[in-house]
C-alpha positions as CSV (number, residue, x, y, z in Angstrom):
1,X,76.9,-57.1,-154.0
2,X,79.0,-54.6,-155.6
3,X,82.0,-56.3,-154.3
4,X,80.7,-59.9,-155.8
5,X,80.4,-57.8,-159.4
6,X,83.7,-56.5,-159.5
7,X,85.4,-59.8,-158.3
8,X,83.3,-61.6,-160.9
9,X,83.8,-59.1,-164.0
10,X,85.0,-62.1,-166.8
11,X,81.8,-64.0,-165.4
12,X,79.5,-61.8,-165.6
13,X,80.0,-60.5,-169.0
14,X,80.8,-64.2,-170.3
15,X,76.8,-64.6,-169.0
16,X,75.8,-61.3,-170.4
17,X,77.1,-62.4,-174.0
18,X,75.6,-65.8,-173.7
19,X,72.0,-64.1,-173.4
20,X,72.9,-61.7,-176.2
21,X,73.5,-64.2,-178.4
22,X,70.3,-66.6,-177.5
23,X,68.2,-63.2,-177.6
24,X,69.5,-63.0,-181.0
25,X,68.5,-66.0,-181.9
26,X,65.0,-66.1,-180.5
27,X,64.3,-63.1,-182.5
28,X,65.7,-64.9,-185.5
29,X,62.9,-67.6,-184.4
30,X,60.1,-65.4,-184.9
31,X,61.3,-64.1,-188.6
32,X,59.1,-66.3,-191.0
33,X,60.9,-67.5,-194.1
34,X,59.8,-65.8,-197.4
35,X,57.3,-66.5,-199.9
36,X,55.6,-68.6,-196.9
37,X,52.2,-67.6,-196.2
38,X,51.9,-66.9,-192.4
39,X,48.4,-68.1,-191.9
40,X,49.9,-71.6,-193.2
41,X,52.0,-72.0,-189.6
42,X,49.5,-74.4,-187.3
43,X,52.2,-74.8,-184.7
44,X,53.9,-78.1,-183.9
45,X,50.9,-80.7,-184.6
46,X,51.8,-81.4,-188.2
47,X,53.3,-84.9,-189.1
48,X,56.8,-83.7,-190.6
49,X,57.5,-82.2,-187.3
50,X,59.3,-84.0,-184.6
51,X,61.5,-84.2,-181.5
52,X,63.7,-81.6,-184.0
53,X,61.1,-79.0,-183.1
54,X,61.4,-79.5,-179.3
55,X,65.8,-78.9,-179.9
56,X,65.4,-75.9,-182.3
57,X,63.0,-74.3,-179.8
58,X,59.1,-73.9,-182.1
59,X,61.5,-72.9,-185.2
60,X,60.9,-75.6,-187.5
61,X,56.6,-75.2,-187.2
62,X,57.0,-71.7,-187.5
63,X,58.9,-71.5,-190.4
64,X,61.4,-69.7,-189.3
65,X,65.3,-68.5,-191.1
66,X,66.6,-70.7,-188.5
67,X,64.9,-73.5,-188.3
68,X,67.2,-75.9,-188.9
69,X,68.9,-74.3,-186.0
70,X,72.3,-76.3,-184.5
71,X,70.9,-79.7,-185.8
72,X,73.0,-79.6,-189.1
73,X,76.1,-78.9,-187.2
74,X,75.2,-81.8,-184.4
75,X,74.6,-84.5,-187.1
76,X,77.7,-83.5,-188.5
77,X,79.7,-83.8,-185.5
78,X,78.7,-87.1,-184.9
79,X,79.3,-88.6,-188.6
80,X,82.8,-87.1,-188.5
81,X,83.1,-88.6,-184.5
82,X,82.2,-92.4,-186.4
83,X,84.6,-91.5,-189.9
84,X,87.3,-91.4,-187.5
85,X,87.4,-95.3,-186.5
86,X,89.7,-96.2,-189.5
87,X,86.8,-95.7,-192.1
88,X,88.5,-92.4,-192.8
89,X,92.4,-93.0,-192.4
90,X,92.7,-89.1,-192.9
91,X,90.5,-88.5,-190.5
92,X,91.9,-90.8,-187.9
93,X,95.4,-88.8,-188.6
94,X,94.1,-85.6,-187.7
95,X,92.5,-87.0,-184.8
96,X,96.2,-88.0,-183.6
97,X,98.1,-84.8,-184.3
98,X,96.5,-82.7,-181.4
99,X,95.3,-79.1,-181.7
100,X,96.4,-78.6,-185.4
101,X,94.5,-81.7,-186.7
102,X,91.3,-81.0,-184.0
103,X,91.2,-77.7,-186.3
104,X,91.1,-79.4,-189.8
105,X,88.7,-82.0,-188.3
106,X,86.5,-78.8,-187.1
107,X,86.6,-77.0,-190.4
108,X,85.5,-80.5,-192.2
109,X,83.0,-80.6,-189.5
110,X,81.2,-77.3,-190.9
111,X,81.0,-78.1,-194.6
112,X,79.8,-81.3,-194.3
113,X,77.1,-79.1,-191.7
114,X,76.4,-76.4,-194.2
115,X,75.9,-79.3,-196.7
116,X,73.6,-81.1,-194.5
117,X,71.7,-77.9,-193.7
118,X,70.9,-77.9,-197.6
119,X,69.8,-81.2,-197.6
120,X,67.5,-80.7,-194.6
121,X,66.3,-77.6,-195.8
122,X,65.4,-78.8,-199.7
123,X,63.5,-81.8,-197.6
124,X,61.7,-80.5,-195.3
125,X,60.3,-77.6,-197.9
126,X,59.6,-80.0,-200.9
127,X,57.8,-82.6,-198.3
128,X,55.6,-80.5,-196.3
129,X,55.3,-77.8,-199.5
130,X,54.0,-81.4,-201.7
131,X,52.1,-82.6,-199.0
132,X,48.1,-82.6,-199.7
133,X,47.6,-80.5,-196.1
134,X,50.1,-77.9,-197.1
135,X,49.9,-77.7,-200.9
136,X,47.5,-74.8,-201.3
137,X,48.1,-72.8,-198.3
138,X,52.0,-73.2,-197.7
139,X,53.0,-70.9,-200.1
140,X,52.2,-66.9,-200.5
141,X,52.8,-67.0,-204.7
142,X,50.4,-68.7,-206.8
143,X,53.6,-70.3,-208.9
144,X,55.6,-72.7,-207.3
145,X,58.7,-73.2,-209.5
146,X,62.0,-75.7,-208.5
147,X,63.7,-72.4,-208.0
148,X,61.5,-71.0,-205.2
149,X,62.9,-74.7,-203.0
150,X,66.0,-74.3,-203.8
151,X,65.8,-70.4,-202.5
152,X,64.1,-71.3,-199.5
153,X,66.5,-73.7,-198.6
154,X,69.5,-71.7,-198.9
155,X,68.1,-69.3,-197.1
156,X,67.9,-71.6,-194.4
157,X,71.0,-73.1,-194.8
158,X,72.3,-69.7,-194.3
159,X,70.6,-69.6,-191.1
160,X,71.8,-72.7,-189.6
161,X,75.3,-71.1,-190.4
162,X,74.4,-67.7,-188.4
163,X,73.7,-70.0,-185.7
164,X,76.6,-71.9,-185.8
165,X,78.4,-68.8,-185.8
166,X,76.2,-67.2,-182.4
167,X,77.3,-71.2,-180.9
168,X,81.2,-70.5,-181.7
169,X,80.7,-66.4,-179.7
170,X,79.3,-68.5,-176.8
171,X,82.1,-71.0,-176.5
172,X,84.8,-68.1,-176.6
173,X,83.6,-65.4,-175.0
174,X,80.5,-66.8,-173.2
175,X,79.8,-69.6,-170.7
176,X,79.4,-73.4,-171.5
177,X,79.6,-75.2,-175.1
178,X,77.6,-72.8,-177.7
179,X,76.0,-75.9,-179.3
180,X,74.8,-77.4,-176.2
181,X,73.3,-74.1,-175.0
182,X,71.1,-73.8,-178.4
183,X,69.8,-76.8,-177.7
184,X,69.0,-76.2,-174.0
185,X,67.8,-72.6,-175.0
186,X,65.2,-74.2,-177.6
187,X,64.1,-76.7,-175.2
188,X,63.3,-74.3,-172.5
189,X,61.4,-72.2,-175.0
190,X,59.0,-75.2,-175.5
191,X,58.4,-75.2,-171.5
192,X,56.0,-72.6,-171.2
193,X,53.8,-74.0,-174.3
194,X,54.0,-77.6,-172.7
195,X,52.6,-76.4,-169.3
196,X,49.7,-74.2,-170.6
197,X,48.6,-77.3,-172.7
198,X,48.7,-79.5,-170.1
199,X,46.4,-76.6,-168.0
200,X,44.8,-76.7,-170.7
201,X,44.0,-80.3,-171.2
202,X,43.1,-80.7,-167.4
203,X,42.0,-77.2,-166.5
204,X,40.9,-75.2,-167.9
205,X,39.8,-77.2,-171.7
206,X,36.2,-77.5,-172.0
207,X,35.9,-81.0,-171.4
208,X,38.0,-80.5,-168.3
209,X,37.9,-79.6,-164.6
210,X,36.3,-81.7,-162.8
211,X,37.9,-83.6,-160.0
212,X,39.5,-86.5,-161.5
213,X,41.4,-84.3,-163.8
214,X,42.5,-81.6,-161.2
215,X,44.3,-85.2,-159.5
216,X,45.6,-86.1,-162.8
217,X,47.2,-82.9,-163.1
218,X,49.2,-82.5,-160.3
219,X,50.1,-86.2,-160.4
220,X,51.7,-85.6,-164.1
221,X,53.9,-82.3,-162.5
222,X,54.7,-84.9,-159.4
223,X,56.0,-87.4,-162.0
224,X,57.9,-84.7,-164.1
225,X,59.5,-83.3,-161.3
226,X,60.6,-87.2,-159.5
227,X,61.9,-87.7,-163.4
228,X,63.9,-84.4,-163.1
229,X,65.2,-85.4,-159.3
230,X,65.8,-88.7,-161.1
231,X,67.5,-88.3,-164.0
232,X,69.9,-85.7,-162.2
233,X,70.9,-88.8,-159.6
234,X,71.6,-90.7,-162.8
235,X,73.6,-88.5,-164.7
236,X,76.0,-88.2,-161.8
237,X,76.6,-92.0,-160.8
238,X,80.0,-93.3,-161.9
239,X,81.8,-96.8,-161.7
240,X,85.2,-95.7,-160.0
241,X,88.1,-98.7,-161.1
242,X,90.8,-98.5,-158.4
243,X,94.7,-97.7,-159.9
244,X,98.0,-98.0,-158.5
245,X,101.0,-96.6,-159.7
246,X,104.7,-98.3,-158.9
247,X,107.3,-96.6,-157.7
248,X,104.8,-93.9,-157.2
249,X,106.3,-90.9,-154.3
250,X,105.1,-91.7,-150.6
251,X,103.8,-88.4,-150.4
252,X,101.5,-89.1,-153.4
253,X,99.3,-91.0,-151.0
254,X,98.2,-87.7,-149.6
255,X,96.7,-86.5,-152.5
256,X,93.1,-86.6,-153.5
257,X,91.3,-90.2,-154.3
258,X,90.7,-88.7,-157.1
259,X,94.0,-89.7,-158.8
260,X,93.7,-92.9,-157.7
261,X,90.9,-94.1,-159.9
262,X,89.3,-93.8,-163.6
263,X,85.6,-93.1,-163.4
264,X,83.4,-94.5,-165.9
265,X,80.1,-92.4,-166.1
266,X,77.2,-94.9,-166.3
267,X,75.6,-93.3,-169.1
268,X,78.9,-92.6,-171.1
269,X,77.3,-92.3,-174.5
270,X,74.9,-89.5,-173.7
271,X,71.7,-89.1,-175.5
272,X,73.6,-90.4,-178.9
273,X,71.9,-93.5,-179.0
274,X,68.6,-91.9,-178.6
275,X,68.9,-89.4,-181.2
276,X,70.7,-92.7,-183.4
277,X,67.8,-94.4,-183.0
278,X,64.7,-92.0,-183.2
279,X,66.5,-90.9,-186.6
280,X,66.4,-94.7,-188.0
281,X,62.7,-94.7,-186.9
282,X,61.5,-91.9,-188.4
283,X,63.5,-91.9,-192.1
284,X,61.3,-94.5,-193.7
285,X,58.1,-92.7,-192.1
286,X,60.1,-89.4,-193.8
287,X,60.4,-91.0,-197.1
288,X,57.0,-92.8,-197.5
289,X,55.7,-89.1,-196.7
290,X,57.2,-88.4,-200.4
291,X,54.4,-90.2,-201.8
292,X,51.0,-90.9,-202.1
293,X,50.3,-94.5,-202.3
294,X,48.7,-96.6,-199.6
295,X,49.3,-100.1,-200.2
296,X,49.5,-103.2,-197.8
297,X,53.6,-102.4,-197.9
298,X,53.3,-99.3,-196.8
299,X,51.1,-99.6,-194.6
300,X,53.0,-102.2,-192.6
301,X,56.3,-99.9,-193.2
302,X,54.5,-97.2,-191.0
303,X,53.6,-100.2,-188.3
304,X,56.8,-101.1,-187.8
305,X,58.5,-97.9,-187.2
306,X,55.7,-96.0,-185.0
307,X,56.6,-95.6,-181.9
308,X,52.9,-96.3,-180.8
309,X,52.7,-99.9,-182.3
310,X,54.0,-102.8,-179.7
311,X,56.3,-104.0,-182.7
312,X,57.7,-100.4,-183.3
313,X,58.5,-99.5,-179.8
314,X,60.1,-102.9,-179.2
315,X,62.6,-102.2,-182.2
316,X,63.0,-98.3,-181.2
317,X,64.0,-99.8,-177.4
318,X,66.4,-102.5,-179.3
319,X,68.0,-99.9,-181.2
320,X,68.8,-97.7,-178.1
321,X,71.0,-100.9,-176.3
322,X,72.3,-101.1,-179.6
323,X,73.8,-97.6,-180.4
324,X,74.3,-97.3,-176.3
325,X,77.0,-100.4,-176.7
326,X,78.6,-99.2,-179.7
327,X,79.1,-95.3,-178.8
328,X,80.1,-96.2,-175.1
329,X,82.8,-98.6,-176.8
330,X,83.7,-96.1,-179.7
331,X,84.3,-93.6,-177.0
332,X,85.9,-95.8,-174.5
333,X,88.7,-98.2,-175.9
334,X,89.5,-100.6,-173.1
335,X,92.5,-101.8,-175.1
336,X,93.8,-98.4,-175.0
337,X,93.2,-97.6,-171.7
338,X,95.5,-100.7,-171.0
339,X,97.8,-99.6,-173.0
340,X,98.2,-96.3,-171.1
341,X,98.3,-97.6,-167.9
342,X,101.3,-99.9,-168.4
343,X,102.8,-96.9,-170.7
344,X,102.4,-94.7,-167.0
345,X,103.2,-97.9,-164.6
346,X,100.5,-98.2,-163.3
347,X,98.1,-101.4,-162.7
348,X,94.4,-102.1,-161.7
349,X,94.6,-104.2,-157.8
350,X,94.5,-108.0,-158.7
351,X,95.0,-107.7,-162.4
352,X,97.5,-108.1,-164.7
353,X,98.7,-105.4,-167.2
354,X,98.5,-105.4,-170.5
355,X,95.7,-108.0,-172.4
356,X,94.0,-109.0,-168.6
357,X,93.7,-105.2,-167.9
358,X,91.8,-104.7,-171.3
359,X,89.3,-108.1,-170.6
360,X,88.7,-106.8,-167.4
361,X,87.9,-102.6,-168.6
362,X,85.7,-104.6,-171.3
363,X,84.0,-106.4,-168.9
364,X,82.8,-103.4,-166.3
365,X,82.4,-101.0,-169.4
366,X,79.5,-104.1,-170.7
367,X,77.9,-103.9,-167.2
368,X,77.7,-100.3,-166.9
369,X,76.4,-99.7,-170.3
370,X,74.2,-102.2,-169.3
371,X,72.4,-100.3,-166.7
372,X,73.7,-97.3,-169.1
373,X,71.3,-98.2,-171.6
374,X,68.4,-99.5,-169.5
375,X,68.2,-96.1,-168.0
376,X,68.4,-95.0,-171.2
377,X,65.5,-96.6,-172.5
378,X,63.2,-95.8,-169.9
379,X,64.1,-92.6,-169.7
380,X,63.4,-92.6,-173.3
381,X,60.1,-94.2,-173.4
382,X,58.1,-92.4,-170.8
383,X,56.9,-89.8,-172.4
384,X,54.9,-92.7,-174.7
385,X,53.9,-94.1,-171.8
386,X,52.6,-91.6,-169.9
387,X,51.1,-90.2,-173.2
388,X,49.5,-93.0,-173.1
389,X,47.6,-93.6,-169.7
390,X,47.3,-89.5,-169.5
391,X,46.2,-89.1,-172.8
392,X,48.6,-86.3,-173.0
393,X,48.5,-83.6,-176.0
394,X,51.8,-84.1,-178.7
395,X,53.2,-81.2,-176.9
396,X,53.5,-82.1,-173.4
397,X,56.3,-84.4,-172.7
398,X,57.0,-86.0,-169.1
399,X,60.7,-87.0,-169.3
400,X,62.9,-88.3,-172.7
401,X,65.7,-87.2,-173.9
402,X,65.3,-83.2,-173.4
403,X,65.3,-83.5,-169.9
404,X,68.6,-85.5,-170.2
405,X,70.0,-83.3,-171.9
406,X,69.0,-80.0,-170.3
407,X,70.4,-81.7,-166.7
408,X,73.7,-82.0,-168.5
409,X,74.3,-79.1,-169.6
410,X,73.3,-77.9,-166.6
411,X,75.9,-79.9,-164.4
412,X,78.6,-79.0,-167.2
413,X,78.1,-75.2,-167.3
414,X,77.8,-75.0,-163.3
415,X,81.3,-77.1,-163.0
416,X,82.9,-74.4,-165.6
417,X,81.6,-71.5,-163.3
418,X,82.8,-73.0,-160.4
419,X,86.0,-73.9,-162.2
420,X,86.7,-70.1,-163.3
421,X,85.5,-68.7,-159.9
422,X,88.1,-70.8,-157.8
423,X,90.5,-70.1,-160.7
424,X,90.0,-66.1,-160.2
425,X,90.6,-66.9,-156.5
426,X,93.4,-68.4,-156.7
427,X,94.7,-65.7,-158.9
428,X,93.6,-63.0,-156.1
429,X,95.7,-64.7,-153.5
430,X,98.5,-65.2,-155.3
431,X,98.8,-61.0,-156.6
């Protein structure tokens, strides 16, 4: 043991700073914004809070300095990501001058964050602080002046930056991508609260116990855990697309298959199109919240983009394919991929380079997003589903995008630790 410490130093105090920093910011979780009375937090049940309580980890119901958490940063990433695709010609520069213009694109990356976290902030405070539920009890003064928002939402916007700062320590000195470990980190935190409400709701409630509910139970862990087993089967399945290379060296054909091949993950575009889409959803429910008036209009506005409504769920499915074909070809250009290959010499079997190449990368990248995006969706939907015939609480979710996301993460961060072990091996034989 003391041997496997000493050999494994850099690891283990790249792990050791990765906790620090999430124990930082789970403290930072529990540290109630000011001028907000405490006995006004009711946990996660409220309307205004959504899937972006599940990522920040219970900090957005509790009113927390970061409860805005990476979010900010996230969205930010991804507008800059869809700027790039010569809406922005600047932007599209820097993306083709390597490291230097991967560090402007960064530091744009963060104002437009801190700018978002602003906007995020004054929302959230002004709708839930105006809301008839919160009005009276939200706030711990009895005058409620423009200033007081504009305070509170600063001070969270300052928050979201700590964060962001904790995520940048992690990726440097710790283990994994910082921003993806907040959002695994927050998730996790919601674990423990999902399984004692779902003991809770079959256990030990007061309308529960009985026999039929004990089954129920352990039937919804069974299905969690076959959706864990499934989605990590999922994440890992690849379309391989044979190359050859001319003139290549014969003793290149002892190498690895791996160079002999370009893998194309099946769900390329990640959980992009879900977050795409559940965003679309829920920013008309978001604005309507502004008001008061219930009118046949609005009535049928919050139909149509409720997840529970047949018509809602249809178009929140729709949107998913969608977003899944346009990120997977935004981050895979089958035209430039042909390009490349003819640029290195090298050819897919029983194609020709150049324009045939491209058809034929366009036309396996379609099928795999394809299944891509069907996975997607049901991975999406069954926690409404199973909501549904369970009659689950809000909290408890049986699959969706977390679980997605906390499997890839996973996979990434264990290939990096398996990466930097063989790496200091290699280094030991060599001295």
């Amino acid at each position: 043991m003391k041997k496997f410490f000493v050999k494994n130093k850099k690891i283990i105090v790249a792990i050791l700073i990765t906790f620090l920093c999430l124990l930082v910011w789970r403290i930072g979780v529990h540290i109630t914004l000011p001028l907000i009375n405490p006995d006004a937090l009711t946990g996660g049940n409220q309307p205004l809070f959504g899937f972006l309580d599940v990522f920040t980890g219970g900090a957005l119901s509790q009113f927390s300095v970061v409860a805005l958490g990476i979010s900010p940063y996230i969205t930010a990433s991804i507008v800059i990501q869809l700027l790039q695709m010569d809406i922005v010609p600047i932007f599209k520069e820097w993306a083709e001058e390597g490291e230097a213009g991967k560090q402007k694109l960064n530091q744009v990356t963060r104002y437009l964050a801190l700018f978002l976290a602003f906007v995020q902030g004054l929302a959230f405070i002004i709708g839930y602080g105006l809301s008839k539920e919160a009005e009276v009890v939200l706030f711990a003064i009895d005058e409620v002046t423009a200033f007081h928002f504009v305070y509170l939402a600063i001070i969270m916007t300052a928050g979201s930056a700590f964060i962001l700062w904790l995520s940048d320590r992690i990726s440097l000195y710790g283990i994994g991508n910082g921003a993806s470990m907040f959002i695994v980190a927050g998730i996790v935190a919601s674990f423990p609260v999902m399984i004692n409400d779902l003991i809770s709701t079959f256990i030990t409630g007061a309308d529960a116990g009985g026999v039929g509910d004990i089954i129920k139970f352990f039937i919804v862990l069974i299905i969690f855990i076959l959706v864990i087993v499934g989605v990590v089967f999922m994440e890992g399945m690849q379309r391989k697309i044979p190359i050859q290379y001319a003139n290549r060296p014969a003793a290149a054909k002892f190498r690895g298959k791996s160079e002999s091949n370009i893998p194309i993950k099946l769900n390329s575009a990640s959980v992009i199109p879900v977050i795409f889409a559940a965003t679309l959803m829920s920013l008309p429910i978001a604005l309507l919240n502004f008001t008061t008036s219930t009118n046949a209009f609005t009535t049928w506005i919050r139909r149509i983009f409720n997840y529970n409504e047949p018509i809602g769920f249809a178009i929140y499915i729709i949107l998913i394919f969608l977003f899944s074909f346009f990120y997977s070809f935004l981050q895979i250009n089958p035209e430039k991929m042909a390009e490349n290959l003819q640029k290195q010499n090298a050819y897919v079997p029983g194609v020709r380079p150049g324009e045939d190449t491209a058809i034929y990368f366009s036309r396996v990248l379609f099928k795999v997003t394809m299944l891509g995006a069907t996975y997607l969706a049901i991975v999406a939907s069954l926690p409404m589903i199973i909501s549904m015939i369970f009659k689950l609480p809000a909290t408890v979710q049986v699959g969706g995008t977390s679980i997605m996301i906390v499997v890839g993460v996973a996979i990434e961060t264990a290939k990096q630790i398996k990466t930097q072990v063989q790496e200091q091996e290699y280094r030991g034989f060599m001295d």
